[in-house]
C-alpha positions in Angstrom: 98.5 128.4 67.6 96.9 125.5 69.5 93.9 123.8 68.1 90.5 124.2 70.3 88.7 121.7 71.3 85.0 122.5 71.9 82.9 120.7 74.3 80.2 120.0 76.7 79.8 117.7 79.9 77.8 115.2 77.7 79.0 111.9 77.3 81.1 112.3 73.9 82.5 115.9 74.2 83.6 114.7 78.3 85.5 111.7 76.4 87.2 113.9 73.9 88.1 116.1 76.7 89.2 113.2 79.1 91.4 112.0 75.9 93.3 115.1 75.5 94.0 115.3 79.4 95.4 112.1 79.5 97.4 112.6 76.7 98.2 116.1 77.8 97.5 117.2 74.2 98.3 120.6 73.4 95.1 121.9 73.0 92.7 125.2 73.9 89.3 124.0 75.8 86.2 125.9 75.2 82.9 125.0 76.4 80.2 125.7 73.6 76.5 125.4 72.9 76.3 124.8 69.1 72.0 124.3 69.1 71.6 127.8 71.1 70.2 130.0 68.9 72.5 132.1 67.0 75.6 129.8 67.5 75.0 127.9 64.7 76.7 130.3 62.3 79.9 130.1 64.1 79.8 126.0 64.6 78.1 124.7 61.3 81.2 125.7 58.7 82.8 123.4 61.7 80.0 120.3 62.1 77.2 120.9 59.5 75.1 118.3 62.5 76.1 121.6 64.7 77.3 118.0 67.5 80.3 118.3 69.6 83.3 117.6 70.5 84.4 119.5 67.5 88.9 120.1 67.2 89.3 123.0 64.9 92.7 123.0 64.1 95.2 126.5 63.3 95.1 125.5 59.2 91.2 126.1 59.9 90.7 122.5 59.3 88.2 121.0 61.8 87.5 117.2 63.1 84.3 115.9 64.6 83.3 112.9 66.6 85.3 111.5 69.0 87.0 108.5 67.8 88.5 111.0 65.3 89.4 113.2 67.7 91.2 110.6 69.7 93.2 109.4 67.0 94.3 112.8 66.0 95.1 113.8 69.2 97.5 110.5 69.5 98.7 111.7 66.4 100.0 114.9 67.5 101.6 113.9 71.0 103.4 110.7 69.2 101.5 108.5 71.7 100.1 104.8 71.2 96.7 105.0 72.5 95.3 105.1 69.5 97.0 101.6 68.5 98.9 102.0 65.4 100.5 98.3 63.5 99.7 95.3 64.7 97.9 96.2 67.1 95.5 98.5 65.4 92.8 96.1 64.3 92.5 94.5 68.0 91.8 98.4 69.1 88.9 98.6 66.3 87.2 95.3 67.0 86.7 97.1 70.5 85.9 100.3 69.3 83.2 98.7 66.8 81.5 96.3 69.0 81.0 98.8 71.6 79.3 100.8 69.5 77.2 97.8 68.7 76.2 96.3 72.0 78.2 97.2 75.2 78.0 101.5 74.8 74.6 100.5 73.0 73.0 98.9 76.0 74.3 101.9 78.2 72.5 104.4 76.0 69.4 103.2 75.9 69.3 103.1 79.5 71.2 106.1 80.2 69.0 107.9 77.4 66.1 106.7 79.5 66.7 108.0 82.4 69.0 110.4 82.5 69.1 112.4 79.0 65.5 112.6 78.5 64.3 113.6 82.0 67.6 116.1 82.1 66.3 117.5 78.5 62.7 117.7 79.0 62.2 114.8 76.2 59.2 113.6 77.2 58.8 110.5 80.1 60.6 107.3 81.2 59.9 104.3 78.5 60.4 101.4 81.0 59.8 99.3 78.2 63.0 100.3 76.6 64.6 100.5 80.2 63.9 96.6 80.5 65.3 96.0 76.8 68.7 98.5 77.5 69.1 96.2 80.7 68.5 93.3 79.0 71.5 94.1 76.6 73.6 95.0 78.6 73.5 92.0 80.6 74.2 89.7 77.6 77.0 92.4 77.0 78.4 92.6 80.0 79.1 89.3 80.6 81.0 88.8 77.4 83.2 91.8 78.7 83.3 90.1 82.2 84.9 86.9 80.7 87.4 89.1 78.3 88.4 91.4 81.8 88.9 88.3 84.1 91.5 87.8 82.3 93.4 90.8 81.7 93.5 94.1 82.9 92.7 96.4 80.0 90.6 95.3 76.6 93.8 94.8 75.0 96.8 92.4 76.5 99.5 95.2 76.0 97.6 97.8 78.5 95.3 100.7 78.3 94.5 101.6 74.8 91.4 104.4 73.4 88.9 101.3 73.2 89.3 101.5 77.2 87.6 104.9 76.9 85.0 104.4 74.1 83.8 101.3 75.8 83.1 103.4 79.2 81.9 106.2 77.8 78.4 105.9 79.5 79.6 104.7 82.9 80.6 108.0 84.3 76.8 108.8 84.3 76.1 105.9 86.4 75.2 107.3 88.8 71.9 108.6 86.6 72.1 105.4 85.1 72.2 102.8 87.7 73.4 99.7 85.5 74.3 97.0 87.8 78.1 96.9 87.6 78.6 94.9 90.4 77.0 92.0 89.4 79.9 92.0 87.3 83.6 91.9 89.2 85.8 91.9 86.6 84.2 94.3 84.4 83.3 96.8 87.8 87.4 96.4 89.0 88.2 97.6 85.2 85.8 100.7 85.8 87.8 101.1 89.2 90.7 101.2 87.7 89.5 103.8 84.9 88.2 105.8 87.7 92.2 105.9 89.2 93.1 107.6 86.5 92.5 111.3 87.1 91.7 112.5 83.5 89.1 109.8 83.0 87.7 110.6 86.8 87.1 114.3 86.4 88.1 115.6 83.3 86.7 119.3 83.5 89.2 119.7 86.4 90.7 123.5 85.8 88.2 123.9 82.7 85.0 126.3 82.6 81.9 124.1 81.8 78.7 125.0 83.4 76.9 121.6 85.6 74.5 119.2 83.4 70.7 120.5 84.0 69.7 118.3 87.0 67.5 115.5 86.5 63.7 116.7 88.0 
């Protein structure tokens, strides 16, 4: 029996889902809604934060949050995109600083004015707009530098870190984060965007459209 993965088109569960398709992972895909009332008895013995992407696994065992998820999926096709050996602490600097200041920047931002307008979470802050924008510009630019020079965050090709750091960029056009003010770091989105599991992962899957944004 194949493990499921659960998801949503929000940014985390679509880069658990754009994982496994690239990896073509052996896995069931089921869209869920943990927070609608009533679902939480199914999902909390699997996320007690009821959050998704959640891989429940045949043993009953279950996995949540995405880096996780990535690196157990890598585990089970035998693939290197979760860096393993030398490699693997080059892969986690990545991972760790975006959490920290590149993906950081894009959340506040996209947050702004995307997630809360979508959500009904009350109105714009362009206070925190200006500061999100303001980060990611010092961000960006030390991305810009480390791109210019290679094609992918790490020197032996596309890793996971690829992934994590974009996860925000796919909503860009909600967004609007000036990648072009960038080259190198807007080519590298370009070439994430050739690759057709990171462009439209729900391809084939059943997952109802995003609420739009009034």
């Amino acid at each position: 029996m194949q493990p499921t993965l659960y998801f949503s088109r929000n940014p985390n569960p679509r880069l658990a889902v754009a994982v496994a398709k690239h990896l073509a992972a052996p896995v069931t895909y089921e869209w869920a809604a943990p927070l609608v009332p009533g679902e939480d008895v199914r999902f909390r013995p699997l996320n007690p934060s009821l959050r998704l992407p959640i891989l429940a696994e045949a043993d009953g065992g279950s996995l949540f949050e995405a880096d996780a998820i990535a690196c157990r999926l890598s585990q089970l096709v035998g693939s290197d995109f979760w860096r393993s050996g030398p490699e693997l602490p080059d892969m986690i600097r990545w991972v760790s600083w975006s959490r920290d200041n590149f993906m950081h920047a894009c959340d506040m931002v996209h947050f702004e004015r995307g997630t809360k307008l979508r959500y009904g979470l009350g109105a714009l802050d362009e206070g925190t707009v200006a500061r999100g924008l303001e980060r990611f510009h010092h961000t960006a630019s030390i991305l810009d530098a480390h791109l210019s020079k290679q094609d992918w965050l790490l020197a032996s090709g596309l890793s996971y870190a690829d992934f994590r750091m974009s996860v925000f960029l796919p909503y860009n056009d909600v967004a609007r984060l000036p990648l072009g003010d960038y080259p190198a770091l807007d080519a590298w989105h370009a070439r994430l965007l050739a690759l057709p599991a990171w462009a439209n992962p729900f391809e084939g899957l059943s997952a109802p459209e995003l609420p739009p944004i009034p």
